[in-house]
SEKOLRO-261954 format. One record per residue (C-alpha): x, y, z negated. Coordinates in nm, 2 decimals, always signed. Example, Ala and Ser with C-alpha at 12.3 -4.5 7.8 and 13.67 -1.06 7.14 Angstrom:
! residues 2
[[+1.23,-0.45,-0.78]] [[+1.37,-0.11,-0.71]] 
This chain:
! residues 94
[[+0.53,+0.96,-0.67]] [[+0.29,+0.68,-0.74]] [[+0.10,+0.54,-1.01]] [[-0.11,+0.20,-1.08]] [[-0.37,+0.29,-1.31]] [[-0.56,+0.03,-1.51]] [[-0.86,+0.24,-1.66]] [[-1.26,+0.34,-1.61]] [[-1.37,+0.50,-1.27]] [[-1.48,+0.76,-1.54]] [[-1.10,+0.79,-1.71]] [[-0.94,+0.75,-1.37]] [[-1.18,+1.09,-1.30]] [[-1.08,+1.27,-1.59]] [[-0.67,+1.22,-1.54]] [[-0.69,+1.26,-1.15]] [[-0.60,+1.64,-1.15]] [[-0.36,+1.64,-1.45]] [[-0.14,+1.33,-1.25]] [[-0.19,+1.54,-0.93]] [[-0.02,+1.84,-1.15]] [[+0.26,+1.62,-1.20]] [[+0.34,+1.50,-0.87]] [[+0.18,+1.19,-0.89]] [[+0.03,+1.19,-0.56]] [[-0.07,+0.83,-0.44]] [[-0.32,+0.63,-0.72]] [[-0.36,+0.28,-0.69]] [[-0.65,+0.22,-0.88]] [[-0.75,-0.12,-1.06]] [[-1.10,-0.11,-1.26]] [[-1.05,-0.17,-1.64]] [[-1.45,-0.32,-1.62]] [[-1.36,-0.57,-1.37]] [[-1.08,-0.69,-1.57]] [[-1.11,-1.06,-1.31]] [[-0.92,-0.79,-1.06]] [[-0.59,-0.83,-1.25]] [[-0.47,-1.15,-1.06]] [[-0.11,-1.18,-0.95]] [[-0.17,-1.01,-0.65]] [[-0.19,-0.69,-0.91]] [[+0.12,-0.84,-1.07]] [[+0.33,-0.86,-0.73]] [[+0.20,-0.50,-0.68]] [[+0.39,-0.30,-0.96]] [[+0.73,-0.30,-0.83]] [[+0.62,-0.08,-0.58]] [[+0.49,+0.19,-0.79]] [[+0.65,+0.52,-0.99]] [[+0.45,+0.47,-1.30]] [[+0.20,+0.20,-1.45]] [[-0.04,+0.40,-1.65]] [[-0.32,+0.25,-1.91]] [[-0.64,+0.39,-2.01]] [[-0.80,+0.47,-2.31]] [[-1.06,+0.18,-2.22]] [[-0.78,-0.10,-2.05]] [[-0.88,-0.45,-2.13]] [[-0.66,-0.65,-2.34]] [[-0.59,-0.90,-2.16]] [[-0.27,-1.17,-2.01]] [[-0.32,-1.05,-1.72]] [[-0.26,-0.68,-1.84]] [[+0.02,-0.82,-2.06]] [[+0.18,-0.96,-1.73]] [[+0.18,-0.62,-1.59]] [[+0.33,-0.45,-1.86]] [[+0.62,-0.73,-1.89]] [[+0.68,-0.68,-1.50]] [[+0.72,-0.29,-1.55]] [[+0.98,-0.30,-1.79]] [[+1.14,-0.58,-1.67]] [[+1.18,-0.31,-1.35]] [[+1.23,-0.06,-1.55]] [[+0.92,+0.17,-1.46]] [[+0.72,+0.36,-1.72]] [[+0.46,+0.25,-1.89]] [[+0.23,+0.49,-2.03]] [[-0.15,+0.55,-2.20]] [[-0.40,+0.79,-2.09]] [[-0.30,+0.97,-2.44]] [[+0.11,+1.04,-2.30]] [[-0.12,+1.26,-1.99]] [[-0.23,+1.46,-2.22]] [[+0.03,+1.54,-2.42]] [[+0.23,+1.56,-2.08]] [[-0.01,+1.86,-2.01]] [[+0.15,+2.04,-2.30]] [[+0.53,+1.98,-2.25]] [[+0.50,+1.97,-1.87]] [[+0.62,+1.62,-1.78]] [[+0.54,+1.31,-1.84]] [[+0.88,+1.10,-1.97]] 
């Protein structure tokens, strides 16, 4: 499975393993500090992916907003760094 993640290099660090132990296994990685790096070419990228997955630290943004619309309009999960950890407990994700 595969998962955009929109977060800190330092939050990305922290959930690697635990996404890893969930059969995430390919992370596309967008910096939440460089929020200019959400363009629609980010956009066009979420079909593609298993999972769209925010950080504690994700910039409010339209940009970020546009992602989120274009992963429910396909259907794929949205979810904060916070639904990782509580994954960890119940032993899934969704």
């Amino acid at each position: 499975m595969s998962a955009m993640i929109i977060s800190s290099l330092e939050r990305l660090i922290g959930m690697a393993q635990k996404l890893e132990n969930f059969g995430i296994t390919t992370i596309h990685f967008y910096s939440a500090k460089n929020s200019g790096d959400l363009d629609v070419a980010t956009i066009a990228f979420v079909p593609f992916v298993d999972f769209v997955i925010l950080g504690k630290d994700a910039p409010c943004s339209l940009s970020l907003n546009r992602i989120i619309k274009e992963a429910q309009t396909r259907r794929i999960p949205v979810l904060s760094e916070e639904c990782i950890e509580a994954g960890r407990d119940k032993g899934s994700l969704v």
